[in-house]
N, C-alpha and C positions, 0 to 999 in steps of 0.2 A: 504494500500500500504506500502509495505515495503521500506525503503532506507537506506543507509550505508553513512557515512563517512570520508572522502578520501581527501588527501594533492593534489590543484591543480595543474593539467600541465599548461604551454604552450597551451596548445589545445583546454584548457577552457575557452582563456582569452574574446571571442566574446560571449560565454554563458554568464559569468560570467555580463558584461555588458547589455545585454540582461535582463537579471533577474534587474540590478540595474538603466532600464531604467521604470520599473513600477512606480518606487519610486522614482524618477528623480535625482537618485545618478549615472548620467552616465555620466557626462561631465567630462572625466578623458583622459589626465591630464587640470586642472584647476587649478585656485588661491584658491581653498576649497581642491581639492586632486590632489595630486603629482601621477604621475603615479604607476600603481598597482604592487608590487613586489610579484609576484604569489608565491614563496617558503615560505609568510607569509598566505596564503588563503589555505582554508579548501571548497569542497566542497560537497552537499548532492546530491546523486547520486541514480535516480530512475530507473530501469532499464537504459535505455542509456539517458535517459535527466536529467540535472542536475534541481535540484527543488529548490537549496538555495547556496547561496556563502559567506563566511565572509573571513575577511582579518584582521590581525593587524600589529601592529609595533612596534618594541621593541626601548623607544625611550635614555634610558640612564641604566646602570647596574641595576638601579632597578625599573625603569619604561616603562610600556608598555601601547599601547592604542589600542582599539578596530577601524578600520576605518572603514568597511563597513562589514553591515548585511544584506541582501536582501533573501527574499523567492519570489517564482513564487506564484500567486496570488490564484493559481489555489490547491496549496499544505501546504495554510496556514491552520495551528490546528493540525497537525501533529507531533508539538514534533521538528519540523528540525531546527529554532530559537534556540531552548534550544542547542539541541545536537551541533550544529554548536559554538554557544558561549564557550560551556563546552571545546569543543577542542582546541579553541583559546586560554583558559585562561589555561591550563594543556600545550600547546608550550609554551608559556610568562613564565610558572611558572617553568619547568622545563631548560629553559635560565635565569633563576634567576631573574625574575622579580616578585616585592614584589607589589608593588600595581600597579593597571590597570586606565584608564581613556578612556573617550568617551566623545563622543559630540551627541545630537540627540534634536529635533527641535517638536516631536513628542510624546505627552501627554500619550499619551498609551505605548509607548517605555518605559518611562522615568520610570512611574511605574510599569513596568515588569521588568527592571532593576533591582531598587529596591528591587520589592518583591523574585525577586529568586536571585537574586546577591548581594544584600547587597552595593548595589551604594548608593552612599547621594553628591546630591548637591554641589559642589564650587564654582559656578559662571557663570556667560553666557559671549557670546563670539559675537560679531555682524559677521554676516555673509560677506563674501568676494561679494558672485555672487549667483546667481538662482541655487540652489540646496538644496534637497529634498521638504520639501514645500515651497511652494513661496509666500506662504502669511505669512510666518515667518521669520524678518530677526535676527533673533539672535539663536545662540546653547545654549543649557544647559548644562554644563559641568557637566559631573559626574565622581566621583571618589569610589574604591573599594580596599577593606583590600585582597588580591587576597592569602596570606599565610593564614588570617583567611579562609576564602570562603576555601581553599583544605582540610584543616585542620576539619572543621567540615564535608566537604564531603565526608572524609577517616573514620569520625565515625557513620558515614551510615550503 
């Protein structure tokens, strides 16, 4: 299956939720997420159903954070994770944002991070409320060099 890449509307924003209710990132807004500013959200567009949604936030001149990544359950191993991060961090980086940050609660995130973004650890964060797993109350903050990360993607 083919999908494309595309800056969300308005019109996404029940999709979008939808997709971040598998993963139980959907209690928005809450004390974990402030409501969603869709002109930060990218989403993966499979013929007419959307299959993946991320979102960030540009939080000071030269920081930016990742808030939400969600794939449909249905279209994970596809590459849409990747492509959807990739875009996120190329708007951060072209608004001048030098390093990126995230929070994720999920063992397998944290080392996909890593392996393809070059995240490392700062610190965990105790969680506010029930969101994403609930049998884990703290985030693990990661942090990413986001001018190195373009920098060697450009010598690709």
């Amino acid at each position: 299956m083919k999908y494309f890449i595309e800056k969300a509307s308005q019109h996404d924003y029940a999709d979008i939720l939808d997709i971040m209710q598998y993963w139980n990132m959907h209690h928005i807004p809450s004390v974990e997420m402030e409501e969603l500013d869709l002109s930060c959200f990218f989403v993966a567009r499979i013929s007419n159903i959307i299959g993946g949604a991320g979102g960030y936030k540009v939080l000071s001149q030269k920081t930016g954070k990742t808030t939400l990544l969600g794939i449909r359950p249905e279209f994970l191993g596809m590459g849409i994770g990747k492509s959807l991060q990739e875009a996120m961090l190329v708007a951060m980086f072209n608004a001048g944002v030098k390093h990126v940050i995230t929070n994720t609660d999920r063992t397998e995130t944290i080392l996909w991070y890593k392996k393809h973004y070059g995240y490392y650890e700062i610190g965990q964060l105790k969680k506010q409320c029930d969101f994403s797993l609930s049998d884990v109350d703290s985030w693990t903050t990661l942090e990413m060099n986001l001018e190195e990360f373009i920098q060697k993607k450009l010598q690709r």
